[in-house]
Biopython code that builds the backbone (N, CA, C, O; Angstrom):
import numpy as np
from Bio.PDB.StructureBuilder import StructureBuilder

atoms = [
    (1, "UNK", "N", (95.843, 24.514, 79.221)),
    (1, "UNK", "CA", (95.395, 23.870, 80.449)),
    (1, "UNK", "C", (94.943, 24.907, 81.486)),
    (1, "UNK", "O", (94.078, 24.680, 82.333)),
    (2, "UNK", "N", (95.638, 26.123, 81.337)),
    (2, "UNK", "CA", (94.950, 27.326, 82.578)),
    (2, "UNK", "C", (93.947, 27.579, 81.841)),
    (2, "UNK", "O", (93.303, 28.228, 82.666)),
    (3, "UNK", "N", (93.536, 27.575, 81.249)),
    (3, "UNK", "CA", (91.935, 28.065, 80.341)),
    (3, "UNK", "C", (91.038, 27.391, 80.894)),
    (3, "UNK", "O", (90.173, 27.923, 81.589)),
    (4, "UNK", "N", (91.126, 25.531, 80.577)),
    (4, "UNK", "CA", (90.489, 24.760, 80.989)),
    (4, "UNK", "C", (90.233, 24.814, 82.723)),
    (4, "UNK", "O", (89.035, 24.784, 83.008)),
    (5, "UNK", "N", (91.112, 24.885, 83.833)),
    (5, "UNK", "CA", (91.168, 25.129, 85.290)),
    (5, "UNK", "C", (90.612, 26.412, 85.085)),
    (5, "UNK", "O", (89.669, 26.408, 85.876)),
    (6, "UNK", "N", (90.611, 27.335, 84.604)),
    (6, "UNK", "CA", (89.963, 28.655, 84.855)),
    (6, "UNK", "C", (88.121, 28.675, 84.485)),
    (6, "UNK", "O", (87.301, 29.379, 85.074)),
    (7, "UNK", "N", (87.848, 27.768, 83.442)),
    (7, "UNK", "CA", (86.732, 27.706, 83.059)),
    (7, "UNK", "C", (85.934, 26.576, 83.785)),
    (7, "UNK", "O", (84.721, 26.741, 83.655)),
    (8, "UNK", "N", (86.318, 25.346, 84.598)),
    (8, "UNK", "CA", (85.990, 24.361, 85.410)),
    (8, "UNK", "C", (85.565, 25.069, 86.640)),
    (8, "UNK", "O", (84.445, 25.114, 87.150)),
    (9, "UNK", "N", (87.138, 25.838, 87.172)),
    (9, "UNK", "CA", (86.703, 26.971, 88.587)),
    (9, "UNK", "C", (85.801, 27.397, 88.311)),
    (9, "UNK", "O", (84.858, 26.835, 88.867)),
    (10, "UNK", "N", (85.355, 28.672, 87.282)),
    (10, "UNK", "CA", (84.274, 29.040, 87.029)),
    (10, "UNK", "C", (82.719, 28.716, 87.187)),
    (10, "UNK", "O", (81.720, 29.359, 87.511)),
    (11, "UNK", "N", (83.090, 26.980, 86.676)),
    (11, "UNK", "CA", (81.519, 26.131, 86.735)),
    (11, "UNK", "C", (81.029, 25.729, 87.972)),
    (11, "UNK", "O", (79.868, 25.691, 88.381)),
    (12, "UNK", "N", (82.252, 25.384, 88.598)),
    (12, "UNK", "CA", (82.426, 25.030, 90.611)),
    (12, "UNK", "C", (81.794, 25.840, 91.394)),
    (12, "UNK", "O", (81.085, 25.626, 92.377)),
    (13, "UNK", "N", (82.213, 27.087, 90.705)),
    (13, "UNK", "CA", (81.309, 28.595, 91.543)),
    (13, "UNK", "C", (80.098, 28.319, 90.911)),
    (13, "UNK", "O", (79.251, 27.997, 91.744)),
    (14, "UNK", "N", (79.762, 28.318, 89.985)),
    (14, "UNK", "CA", (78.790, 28.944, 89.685)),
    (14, "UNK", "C", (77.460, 27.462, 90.209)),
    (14, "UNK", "O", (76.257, 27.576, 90.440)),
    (15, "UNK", "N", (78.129, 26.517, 90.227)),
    (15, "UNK", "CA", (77.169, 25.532, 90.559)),
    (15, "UNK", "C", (76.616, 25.407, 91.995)),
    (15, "UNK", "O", (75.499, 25.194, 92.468)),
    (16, "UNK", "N", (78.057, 25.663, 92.584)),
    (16, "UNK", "CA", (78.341, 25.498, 94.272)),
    (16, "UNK", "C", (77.081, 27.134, 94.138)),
    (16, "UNK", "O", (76.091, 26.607, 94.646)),
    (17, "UNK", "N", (76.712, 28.310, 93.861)),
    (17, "UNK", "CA", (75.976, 29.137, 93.958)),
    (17, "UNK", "C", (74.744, 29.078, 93.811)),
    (17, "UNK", "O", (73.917, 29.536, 94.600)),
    (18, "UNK", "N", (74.496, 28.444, 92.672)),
    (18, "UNK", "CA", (72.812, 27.872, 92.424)),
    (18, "UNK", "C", (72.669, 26.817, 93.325)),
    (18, "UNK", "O", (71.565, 26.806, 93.869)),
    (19, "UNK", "N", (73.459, 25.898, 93.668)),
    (19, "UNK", "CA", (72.978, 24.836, 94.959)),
    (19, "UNK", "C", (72.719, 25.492, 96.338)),
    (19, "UNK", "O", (71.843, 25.018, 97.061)),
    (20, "UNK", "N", (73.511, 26.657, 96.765)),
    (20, "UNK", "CA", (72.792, 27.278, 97.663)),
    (20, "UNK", "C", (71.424, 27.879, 97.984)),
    (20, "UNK", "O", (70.712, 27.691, 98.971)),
    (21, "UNK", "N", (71.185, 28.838, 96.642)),
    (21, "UNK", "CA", (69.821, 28.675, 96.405)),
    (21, "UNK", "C", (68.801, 27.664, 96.954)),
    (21, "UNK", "O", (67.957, 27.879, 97.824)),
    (22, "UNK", "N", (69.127, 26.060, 96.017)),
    (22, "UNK", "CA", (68.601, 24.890, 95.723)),
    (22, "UNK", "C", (68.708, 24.430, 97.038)),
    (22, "UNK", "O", (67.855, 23.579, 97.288)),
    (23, "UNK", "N", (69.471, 24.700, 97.981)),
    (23, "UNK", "CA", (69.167, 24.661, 99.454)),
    (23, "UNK", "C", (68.219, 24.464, 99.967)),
    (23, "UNK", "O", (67.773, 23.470, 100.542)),
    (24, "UNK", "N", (67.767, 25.646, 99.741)),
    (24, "UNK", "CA", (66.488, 26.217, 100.724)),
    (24, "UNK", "C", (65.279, 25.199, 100.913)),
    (24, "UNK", "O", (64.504, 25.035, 101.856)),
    (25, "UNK", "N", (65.418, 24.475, 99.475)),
    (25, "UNK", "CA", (64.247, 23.444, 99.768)),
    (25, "UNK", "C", (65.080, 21.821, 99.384)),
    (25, "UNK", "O", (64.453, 20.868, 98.920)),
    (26, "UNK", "N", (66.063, 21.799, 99.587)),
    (26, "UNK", "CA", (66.757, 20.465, 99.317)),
    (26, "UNK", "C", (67.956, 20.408, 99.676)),
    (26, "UNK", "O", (68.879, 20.532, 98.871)),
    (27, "UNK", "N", (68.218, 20.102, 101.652)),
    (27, "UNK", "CA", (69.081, 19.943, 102.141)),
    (27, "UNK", "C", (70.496, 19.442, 101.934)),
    (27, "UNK", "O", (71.555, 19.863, 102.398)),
    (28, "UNK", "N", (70.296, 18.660, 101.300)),
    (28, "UNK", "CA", (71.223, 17.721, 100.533)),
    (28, "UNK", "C", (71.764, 18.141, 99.402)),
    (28, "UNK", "O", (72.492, 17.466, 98.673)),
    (29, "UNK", "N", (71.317, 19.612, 99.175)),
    (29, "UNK", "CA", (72.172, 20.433, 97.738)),
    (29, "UNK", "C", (73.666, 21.175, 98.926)),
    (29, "UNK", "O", (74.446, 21.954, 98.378)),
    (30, "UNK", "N", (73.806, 20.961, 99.882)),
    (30, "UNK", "CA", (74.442, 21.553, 100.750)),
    (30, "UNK", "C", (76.286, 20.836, 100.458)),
    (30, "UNK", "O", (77.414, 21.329, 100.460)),
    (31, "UNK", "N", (75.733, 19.534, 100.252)),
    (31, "UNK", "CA", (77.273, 19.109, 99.918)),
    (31, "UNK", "C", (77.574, 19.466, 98.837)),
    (31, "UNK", "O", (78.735, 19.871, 98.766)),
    (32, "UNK", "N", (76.849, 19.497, 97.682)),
    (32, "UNK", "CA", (77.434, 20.424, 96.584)),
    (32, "UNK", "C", (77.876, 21.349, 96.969)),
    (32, "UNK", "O", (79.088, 21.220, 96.797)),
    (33, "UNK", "N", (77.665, 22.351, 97.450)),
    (33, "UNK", "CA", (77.666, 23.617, 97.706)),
    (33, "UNK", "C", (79.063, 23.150, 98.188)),
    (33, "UNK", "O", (79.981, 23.231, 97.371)),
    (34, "UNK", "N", (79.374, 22.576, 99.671)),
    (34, "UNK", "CA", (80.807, 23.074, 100.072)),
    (34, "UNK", "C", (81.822, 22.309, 98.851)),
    (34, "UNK", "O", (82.774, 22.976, 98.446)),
    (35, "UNK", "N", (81.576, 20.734, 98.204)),
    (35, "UNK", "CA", (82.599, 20.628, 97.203)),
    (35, "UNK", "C", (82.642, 21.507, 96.178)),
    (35, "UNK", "O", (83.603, 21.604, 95.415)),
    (36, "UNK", "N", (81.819, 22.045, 96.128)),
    (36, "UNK", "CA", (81.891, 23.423, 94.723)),
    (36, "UNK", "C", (82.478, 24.344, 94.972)),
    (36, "UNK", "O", (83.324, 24.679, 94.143)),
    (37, "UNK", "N", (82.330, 25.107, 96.102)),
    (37, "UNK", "CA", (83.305, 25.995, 96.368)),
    (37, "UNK", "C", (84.894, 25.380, 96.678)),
    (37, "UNK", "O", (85.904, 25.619, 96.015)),
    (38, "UNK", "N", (84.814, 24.786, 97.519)),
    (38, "UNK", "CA", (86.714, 24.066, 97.716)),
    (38, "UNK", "C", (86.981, 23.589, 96.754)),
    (38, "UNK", "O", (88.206, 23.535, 96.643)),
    (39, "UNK", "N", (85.971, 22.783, 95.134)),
    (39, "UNK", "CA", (87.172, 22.729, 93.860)),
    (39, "UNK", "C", (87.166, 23.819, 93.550)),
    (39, "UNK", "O", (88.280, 24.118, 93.118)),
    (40, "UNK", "N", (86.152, 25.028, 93.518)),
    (40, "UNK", "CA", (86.622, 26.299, 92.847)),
    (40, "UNK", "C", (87.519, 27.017, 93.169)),
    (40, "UNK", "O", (88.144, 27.527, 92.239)),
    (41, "UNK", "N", (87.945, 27.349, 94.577)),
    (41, "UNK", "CA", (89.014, 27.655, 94.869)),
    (41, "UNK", "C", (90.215, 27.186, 94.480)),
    (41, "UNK", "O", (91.069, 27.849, 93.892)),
    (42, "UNK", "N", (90.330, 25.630, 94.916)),
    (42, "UNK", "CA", (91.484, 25.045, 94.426)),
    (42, "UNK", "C", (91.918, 25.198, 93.440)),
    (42, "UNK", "O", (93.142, 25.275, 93.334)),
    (43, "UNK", "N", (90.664, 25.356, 91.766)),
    (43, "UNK", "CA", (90.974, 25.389, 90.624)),
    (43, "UNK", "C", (91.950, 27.050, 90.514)),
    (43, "UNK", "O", (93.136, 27.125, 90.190)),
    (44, "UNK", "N", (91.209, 28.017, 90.816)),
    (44, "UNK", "CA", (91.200, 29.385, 90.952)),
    (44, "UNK", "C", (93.122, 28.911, 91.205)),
    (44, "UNK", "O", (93.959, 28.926, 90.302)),
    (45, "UNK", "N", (93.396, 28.508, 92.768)),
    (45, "UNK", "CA", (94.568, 28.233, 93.058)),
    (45, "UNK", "C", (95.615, 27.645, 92.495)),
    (45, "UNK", "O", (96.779, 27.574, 92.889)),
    (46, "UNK", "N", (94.976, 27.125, 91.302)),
    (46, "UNK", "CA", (96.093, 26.279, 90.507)),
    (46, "UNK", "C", (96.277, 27.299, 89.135)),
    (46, "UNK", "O", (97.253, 27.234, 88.388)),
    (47, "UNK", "N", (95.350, 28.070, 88.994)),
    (47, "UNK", "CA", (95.395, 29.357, 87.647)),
    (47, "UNK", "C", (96.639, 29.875, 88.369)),
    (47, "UNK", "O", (97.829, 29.676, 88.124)),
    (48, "UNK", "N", (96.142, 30.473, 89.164)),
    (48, "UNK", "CA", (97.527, 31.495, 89.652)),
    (48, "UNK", "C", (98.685, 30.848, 89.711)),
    (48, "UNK", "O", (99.755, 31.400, 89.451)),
    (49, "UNK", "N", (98.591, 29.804, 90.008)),
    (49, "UNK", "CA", (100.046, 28.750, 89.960)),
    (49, "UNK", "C", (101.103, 28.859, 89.171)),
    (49, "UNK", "O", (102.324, 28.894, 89.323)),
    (50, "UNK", "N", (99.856, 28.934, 87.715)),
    (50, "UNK", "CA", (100.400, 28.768, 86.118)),
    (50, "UNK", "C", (100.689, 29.974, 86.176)),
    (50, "UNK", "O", (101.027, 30.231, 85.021)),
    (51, "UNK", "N", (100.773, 30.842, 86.740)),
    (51, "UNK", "CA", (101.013, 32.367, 86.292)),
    (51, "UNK", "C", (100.125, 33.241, 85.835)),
    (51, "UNK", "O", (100.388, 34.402, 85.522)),
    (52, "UNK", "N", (99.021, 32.699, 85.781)),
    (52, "UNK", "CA", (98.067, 34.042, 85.129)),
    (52, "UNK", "C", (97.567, 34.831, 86.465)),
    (52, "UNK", "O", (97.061, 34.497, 87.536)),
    (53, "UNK", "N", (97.978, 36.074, 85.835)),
    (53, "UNK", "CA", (97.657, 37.312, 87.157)),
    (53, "UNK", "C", (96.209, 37.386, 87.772)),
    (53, "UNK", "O", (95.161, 37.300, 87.131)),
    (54, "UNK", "N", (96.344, 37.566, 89.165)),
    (54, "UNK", "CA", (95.359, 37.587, 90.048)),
    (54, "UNK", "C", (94.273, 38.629, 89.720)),
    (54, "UNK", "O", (93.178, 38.459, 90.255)),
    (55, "UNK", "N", (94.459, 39.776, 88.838)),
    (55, "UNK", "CA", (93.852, 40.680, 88.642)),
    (55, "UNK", "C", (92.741, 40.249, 87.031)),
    (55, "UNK", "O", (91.683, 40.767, 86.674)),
    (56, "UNK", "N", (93.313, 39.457, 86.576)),
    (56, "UNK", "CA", (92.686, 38.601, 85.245)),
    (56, "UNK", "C", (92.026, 37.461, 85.865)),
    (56, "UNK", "O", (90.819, 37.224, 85.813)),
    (57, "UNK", "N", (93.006, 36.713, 86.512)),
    (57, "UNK", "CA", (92.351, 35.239, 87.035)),
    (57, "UNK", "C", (90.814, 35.767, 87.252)),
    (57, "UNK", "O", (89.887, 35.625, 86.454)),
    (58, "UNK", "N", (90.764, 36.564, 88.833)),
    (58, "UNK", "CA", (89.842, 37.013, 89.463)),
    (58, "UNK", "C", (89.180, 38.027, 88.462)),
    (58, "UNK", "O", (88.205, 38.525, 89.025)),
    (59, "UNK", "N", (89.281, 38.339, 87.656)),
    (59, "UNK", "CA", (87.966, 39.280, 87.032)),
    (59, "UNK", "C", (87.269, 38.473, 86.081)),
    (59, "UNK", "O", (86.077, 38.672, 85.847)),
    (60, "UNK", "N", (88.130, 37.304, 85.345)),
    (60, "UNK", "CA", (87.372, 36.514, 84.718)),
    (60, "UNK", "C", (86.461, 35.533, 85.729)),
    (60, "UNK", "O", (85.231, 35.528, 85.671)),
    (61, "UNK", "N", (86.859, 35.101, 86.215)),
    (61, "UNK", "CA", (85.965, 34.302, 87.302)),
    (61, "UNK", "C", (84.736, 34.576, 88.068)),
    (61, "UNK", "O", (83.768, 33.866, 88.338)),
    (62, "UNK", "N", (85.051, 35.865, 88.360)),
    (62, "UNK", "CA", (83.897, 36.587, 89.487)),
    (62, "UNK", "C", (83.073, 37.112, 88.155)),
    (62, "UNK", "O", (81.852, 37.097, 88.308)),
    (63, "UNK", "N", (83.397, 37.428, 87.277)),
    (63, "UNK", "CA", (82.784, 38.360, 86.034)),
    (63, "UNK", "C", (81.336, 37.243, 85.595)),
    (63, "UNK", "O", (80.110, 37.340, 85.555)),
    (64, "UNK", "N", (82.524, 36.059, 85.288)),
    (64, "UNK", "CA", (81.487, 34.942, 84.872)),
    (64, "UNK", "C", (80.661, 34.501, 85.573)),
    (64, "UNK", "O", (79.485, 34.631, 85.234)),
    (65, "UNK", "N", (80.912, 34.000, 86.482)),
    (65, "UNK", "CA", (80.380, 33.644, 87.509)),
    (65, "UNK", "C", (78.629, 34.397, 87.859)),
    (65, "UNK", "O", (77.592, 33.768, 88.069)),
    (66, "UNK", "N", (78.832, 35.969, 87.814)),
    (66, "UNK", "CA", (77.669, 36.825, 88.288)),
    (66, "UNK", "C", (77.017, 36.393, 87.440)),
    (66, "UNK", "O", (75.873, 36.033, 87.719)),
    (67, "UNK", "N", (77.654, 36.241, 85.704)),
    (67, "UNK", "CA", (76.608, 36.695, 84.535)),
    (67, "UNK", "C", (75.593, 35.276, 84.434)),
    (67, "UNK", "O", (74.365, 35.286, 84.514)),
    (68, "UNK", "N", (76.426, 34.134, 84.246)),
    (68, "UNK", "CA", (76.230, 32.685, 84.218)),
    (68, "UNK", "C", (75.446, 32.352, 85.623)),
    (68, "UNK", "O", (74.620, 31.470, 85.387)),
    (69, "UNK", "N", (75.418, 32.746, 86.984)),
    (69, "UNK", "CA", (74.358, 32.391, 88.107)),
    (69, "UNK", "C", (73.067, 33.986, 88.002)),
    (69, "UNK", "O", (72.083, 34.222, 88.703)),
    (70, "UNK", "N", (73.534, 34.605, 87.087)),
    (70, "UNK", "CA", (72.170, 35.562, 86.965)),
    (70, "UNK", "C", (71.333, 35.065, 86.150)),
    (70, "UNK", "O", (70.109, 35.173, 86.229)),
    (71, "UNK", "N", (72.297, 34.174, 84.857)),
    (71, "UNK", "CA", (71.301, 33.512, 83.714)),
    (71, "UNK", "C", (70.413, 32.589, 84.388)),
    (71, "UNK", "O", (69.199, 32.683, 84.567)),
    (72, "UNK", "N", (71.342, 31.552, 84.780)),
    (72, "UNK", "CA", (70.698, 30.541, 85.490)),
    (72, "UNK", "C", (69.760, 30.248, 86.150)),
    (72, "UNK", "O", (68.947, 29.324, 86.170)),
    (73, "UNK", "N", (70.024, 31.510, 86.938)),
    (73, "UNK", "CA", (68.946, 31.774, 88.336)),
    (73, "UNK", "C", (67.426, 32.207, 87.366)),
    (73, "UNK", "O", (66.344, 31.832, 87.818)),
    (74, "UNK", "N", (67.465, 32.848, 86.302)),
    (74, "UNK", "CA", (66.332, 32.610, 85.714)),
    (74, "UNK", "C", (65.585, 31.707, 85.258)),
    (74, "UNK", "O", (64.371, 31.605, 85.430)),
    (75, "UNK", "N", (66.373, 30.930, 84.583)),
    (75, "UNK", "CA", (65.929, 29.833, 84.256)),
    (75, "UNK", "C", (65.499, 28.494, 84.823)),
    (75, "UNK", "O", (64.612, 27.745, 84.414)),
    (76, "UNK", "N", (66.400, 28.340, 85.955)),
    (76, "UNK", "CA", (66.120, 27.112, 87.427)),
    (76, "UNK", "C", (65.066, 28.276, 88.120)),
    (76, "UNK", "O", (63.930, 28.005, 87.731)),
    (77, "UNK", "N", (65.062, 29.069, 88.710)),
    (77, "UNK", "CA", (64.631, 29.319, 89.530)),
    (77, "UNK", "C", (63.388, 30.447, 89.096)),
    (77, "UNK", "O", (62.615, 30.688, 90.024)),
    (78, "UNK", "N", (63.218, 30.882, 88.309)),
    (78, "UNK", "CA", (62.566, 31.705, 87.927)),
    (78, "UNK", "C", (62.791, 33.024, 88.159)),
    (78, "UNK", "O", (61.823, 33.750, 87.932)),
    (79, "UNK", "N", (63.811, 33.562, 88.556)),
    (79, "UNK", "CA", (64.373, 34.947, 89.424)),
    (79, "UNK", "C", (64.051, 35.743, 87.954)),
    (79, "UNK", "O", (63.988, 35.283, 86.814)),
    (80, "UNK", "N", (63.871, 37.143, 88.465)),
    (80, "UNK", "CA", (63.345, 37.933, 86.831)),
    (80, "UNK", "C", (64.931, 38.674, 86.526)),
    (80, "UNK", "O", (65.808, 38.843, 87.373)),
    (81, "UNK", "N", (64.975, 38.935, 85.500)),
    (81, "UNK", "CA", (66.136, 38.999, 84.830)),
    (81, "UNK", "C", (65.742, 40.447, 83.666)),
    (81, "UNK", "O", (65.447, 40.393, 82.472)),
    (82, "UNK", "N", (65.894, 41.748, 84.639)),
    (82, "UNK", "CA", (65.519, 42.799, 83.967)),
    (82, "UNK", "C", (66.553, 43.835, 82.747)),
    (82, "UNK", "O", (67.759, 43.731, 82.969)),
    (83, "UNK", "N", (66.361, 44.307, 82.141)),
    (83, "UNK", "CA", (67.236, 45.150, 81.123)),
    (83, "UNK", "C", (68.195, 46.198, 82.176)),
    (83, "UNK", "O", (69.224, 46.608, 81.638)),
    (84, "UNK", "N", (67.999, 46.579, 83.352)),
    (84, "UNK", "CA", (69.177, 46.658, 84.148)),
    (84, "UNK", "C", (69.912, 45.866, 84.737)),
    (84, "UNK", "O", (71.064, 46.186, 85.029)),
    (85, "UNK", "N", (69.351, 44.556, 85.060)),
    (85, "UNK", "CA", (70.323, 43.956, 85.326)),
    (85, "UNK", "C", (71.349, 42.744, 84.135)),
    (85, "UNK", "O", (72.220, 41.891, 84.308)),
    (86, "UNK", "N", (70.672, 43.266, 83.055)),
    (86, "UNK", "CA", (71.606, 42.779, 81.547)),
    (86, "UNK", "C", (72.538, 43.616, 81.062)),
    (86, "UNK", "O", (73.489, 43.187, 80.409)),
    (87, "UNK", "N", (72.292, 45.458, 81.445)),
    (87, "UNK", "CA", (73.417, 46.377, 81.328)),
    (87, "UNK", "C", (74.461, 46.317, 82.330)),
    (87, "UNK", "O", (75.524, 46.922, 82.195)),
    (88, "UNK", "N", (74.092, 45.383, 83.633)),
    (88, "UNK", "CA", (75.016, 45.577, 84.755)),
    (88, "UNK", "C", (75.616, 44.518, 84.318)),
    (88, "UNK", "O", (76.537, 44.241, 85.086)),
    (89, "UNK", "N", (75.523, 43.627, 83.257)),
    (89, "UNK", "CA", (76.117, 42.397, 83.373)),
    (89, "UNK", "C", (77.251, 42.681, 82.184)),
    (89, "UNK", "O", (78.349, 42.125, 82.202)),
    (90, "UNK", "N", (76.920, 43.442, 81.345)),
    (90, "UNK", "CA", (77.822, 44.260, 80.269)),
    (90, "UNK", "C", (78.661, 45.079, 80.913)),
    (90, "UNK", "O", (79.796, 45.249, 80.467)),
    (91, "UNK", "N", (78.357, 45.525, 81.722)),
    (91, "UNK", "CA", (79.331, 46.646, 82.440)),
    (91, "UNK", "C", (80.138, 45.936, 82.765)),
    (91, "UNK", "O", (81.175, 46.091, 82.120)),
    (92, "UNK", "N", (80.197, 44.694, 83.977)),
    (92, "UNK", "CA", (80.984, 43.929, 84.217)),
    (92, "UNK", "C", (82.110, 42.838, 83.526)),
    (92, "UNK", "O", (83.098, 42.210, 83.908)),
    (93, "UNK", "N", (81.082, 43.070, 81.873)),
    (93, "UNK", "CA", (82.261, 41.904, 81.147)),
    (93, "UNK", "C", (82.940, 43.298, 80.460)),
    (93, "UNK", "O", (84.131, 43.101, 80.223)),
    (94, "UNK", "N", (82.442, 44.787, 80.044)),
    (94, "UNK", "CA", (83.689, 45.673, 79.998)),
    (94, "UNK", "C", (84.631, 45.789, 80.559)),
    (94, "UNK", "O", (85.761, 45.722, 80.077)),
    (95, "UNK", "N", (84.260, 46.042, 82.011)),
    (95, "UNK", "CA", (85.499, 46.110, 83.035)),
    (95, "UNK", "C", (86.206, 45.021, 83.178)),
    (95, "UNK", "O", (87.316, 45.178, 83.688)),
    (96, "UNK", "N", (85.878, 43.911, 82.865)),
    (96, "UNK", "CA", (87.156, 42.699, 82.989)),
    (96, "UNK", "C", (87.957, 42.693, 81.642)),
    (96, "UNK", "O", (88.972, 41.996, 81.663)),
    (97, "UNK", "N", (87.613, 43.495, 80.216)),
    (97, "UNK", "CA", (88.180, 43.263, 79.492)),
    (97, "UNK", "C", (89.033, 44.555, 79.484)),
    (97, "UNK", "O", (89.956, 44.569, 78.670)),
    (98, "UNK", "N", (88.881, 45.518, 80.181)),
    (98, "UNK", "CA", (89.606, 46.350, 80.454)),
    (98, "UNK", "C", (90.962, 46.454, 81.257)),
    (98, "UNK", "O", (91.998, 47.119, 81.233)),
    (99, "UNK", "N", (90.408, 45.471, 81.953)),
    (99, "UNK", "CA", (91.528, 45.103, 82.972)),
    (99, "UNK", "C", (92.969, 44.218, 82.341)),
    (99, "UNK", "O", (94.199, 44.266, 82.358)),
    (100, "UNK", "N", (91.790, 43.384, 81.780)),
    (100, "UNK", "CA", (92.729, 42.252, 81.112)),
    (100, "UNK", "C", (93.682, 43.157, 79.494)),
    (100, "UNK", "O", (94.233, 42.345, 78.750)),
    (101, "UNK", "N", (93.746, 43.925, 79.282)),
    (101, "UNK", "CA", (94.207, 45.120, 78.578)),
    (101, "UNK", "C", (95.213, 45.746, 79.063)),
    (101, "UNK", "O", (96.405, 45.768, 78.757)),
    (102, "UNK", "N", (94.527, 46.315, 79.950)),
    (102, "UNK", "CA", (95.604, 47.537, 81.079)),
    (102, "UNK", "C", (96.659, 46.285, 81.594)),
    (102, "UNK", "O", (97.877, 46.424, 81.713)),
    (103, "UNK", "N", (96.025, 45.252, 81.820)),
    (103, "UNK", "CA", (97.578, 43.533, 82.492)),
    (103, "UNK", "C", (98.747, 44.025, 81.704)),
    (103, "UNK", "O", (99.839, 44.426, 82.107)),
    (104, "UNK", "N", (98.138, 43.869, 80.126)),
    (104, "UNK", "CA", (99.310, 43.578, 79.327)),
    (104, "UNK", "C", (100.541, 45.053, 78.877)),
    (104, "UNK", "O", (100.369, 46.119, 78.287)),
    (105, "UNK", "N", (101.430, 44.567, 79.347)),
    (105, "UNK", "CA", (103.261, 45.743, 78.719)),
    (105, "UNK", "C", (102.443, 46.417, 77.265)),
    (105, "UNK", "O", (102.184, 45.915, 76.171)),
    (106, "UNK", "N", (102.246, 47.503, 77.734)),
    (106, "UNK", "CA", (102.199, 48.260, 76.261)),
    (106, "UNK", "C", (103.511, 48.499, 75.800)),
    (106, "UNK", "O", (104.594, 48.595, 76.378)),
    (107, "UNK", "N", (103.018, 48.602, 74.164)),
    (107, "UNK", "CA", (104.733, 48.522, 73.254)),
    (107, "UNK", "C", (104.885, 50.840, 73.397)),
    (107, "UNK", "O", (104.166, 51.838, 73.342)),
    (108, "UNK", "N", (105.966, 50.537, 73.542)),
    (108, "UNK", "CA", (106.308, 51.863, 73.402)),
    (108, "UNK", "C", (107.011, 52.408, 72.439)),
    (108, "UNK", "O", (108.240, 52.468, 72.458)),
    (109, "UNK", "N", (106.033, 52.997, 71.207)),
    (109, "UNK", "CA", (106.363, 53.290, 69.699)),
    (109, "UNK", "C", (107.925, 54.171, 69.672)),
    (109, "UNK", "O", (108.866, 54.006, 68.895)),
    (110, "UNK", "N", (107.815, 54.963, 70.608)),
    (110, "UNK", "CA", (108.992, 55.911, 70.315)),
    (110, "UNK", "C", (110.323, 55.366, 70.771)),
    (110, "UNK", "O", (111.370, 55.977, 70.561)),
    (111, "UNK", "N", (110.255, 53.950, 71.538)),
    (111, "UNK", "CA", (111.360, 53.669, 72.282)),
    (111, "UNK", "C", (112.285, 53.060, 70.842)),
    (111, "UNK", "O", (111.761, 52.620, 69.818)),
    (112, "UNK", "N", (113.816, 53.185, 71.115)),
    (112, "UNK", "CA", (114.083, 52.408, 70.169)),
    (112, "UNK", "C", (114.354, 50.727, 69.922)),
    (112, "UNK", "O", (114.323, 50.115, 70.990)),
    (113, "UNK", "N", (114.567, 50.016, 68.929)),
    (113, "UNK", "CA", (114.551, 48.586, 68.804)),
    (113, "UNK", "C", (115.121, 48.320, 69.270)),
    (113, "UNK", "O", (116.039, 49.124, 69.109)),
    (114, "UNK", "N", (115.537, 47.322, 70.205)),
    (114, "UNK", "CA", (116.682, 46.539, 70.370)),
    (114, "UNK", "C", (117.776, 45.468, 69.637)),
    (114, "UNK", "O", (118.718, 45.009, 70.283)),
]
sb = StructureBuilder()
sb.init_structure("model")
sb.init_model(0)
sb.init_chain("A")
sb.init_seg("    ")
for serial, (resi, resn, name, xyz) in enumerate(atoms, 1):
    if name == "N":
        sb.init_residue(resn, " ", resi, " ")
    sb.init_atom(name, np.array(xyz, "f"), 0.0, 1.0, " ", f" {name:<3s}", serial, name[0])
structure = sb.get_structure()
């Protein structure tokens, strides 16, 4: 169930982000925008609830979020979508899987069993 709230938050941002965009020429994308962000938060707020660390929650979220409103934004909007900004988008899903790595208790080979 935190997977599912983590991956919904995710869509909240990322929708509530392209409706800002979608703003500019369609006033009325504006209420999306604020319910997208206040369920994304909320969702975000209920991950951490369950216990998954703020340092995972938030790198998966913001991670996705960039890569999924960079795709997007190409495709709705026509925004160009260059081979640097596809290495910056790799960089960013390294560093969250790095993170989410470094989260977890490494086993310590030399310690003894309990």
């Amino acid at each position: 169930m935190t997977w599912l709230m983590l991956i919904a938050a995710i869509a909240s941002e990322v929708a509530a982000t392209l409706s800002l965009k979608g703003s500019q020429t369609e006033p009325a994308l504006y209420a999306v925008v604020a319910l997208g962000f206040t369920l994304a938060f909320a969702l975000l707020a209920g991950v951490l609830k369950r216990g998954m660390g703020i340092g995972v929650a938030y790198g998966i979220w913001s991670a996705s979020g960039v890569a999924l409103t960079a795709v997007l934004a190409t495709w709705i909007f026509d925004e160009p979508f260059g081979i640097v900004m596809g290495i910056g988008i790799v960089c960013i899903m390294v560093g969250v899987v790095l993170v989410e790595t470094g989260h977890r208790p490494s086993v310590d080979a030399d310690a003894p069993e309990a």
